[in-house]
C-alpha positions in Angstrom: 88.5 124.7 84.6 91.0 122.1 86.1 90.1 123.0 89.4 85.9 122.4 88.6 87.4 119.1 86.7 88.9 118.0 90.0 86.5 118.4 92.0 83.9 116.7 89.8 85.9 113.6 89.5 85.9 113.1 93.2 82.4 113.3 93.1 80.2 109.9 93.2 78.6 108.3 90.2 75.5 110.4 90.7 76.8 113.9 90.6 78.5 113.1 87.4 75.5 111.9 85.7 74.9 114.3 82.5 77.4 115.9 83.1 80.5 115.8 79.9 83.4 117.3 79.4 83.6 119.5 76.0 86.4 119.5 73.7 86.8 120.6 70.0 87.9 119.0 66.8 88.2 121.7 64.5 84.9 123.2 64.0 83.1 120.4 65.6 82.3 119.9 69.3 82.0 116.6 71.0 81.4 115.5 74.5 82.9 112.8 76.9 80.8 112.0 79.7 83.0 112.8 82.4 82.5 109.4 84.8 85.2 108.7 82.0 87.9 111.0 82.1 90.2 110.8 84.6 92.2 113.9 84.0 93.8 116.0 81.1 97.3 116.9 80.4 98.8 118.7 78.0 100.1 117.7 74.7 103.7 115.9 75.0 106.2 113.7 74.1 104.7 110.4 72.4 107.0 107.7 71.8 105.7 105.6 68.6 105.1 102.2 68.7 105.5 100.1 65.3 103.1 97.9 63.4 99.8 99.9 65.2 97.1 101.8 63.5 98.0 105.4 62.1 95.7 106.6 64.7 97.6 105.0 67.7 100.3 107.6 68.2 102.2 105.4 71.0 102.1 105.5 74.3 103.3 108.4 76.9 104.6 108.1 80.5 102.1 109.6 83.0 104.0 110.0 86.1 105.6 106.0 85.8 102.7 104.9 84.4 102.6 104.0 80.5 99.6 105.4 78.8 98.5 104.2 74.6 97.7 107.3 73.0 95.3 107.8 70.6 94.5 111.3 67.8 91.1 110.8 67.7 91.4 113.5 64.7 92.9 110.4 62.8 90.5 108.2 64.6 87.8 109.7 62.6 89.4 110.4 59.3 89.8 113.8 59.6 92.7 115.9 58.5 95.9 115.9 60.6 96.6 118.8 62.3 100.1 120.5 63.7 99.8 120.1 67.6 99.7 123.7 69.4 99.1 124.5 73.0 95.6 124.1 73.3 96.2 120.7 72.0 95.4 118.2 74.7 95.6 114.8 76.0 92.4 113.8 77.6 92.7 110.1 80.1 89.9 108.2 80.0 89.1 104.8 81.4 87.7 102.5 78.9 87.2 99.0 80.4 89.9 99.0 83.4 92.1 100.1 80.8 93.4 104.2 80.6 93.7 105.6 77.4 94.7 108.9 76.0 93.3 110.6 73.7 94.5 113.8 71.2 92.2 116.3 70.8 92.5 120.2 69.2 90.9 122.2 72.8 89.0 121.6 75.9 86.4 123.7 76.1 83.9 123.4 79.2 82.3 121.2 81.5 78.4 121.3 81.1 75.5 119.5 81.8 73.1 118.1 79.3 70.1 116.7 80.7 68.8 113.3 79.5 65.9 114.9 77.6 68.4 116.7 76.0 69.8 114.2 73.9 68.9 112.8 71.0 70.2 109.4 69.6 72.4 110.0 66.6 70.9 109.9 63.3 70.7 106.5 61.5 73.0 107.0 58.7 74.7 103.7 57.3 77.6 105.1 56.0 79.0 107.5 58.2 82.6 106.7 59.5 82.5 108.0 62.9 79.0 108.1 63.4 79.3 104.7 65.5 81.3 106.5 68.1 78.9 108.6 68.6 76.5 107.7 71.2 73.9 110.7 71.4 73.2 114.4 70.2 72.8 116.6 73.2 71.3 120.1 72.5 73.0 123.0 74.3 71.3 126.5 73.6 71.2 127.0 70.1 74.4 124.5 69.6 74.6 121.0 69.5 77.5 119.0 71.0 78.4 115.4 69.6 78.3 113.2 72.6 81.0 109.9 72.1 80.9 106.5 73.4 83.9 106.0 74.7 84.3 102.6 74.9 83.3 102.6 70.8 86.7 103.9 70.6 88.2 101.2 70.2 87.0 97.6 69.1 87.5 95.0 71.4 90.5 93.5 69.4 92.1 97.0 70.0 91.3 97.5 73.6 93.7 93.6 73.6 96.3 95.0 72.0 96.8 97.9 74.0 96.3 96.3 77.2 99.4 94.2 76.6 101.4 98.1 76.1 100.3 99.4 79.1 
């Protein structure tokens, strides 16, 4: 898995298209297109950081480098969950800026072809439904398919820039 990861993320901007990196919440599967990961770690040490949103766990250090971190469980209102050692730390690059984010288990790498993927459905009132950017059908499954840079609002992308 790491070593198909690698190899796709030295890959150009073309080779990557449709092609997203699964990971699980729970029961739910969602998908990061990959252009945006960078790589994934495993789960460890956060330092917190006061007066930031619940969801902002703190920030790590990723070989020197200081990375926010965020539980996207908490991100979208979902119950917290005990960290085990499937639980991850995905990097991703959201505007210039790299971000980490807590998730329950990487799954796969797939692809999803554009005509695969439907645009979420138009429900006012769903909490995370604005991070999600399509719905790309896999088989008989269906894989939720964020926008990373929905993440975070620009207001929070500023005030993690001036962490890391």
């Amino acid at each position: 898995m790491d070593h198909e990861l690698d190899n796709l993320l030295m890959n150009d901007e073309d080779t990557l298209k449709g092609k997203f990196l699964i990971f699980s919440l729970g029961s739910e599967d969602y998908g990061i297109e990959i252009r945006h990961v960078t790589e994934i770690v495993g789960i460890q040490s956060v330092t917190p950081i006061p007066e930031l949103p619940e969801y902002v766990r703190g920030v790590i250090n990723l070989r020197g480098k200081i990375i926010p971190v965020i539980d996207v469980r908490l991100r979208f209102k979902k119950p917290t969950r005990e960290y085990d050692d499937r639980t991850c730390i995905i990097i991703v690059e959201i505007k210039d800026l790299f971000i980490g984010i807590i998730i329950d288990r990487v799954s796969e790498v797939v692809s999803i072809p554009e005509e695969e993927i439907a645009a979420p459905p138009d429900l006012n009132n769903s909490f995370h439904n604005k991070y999600i950017k399509g719905i790309g059908k896999l088989g008989n499954s269906v894989k939720l398919l964020l926008d990373c840079e929905k993440l975070l609002s620009e207001d929070e992308l500023e005030s993690l820039t001036s962490i890391g």
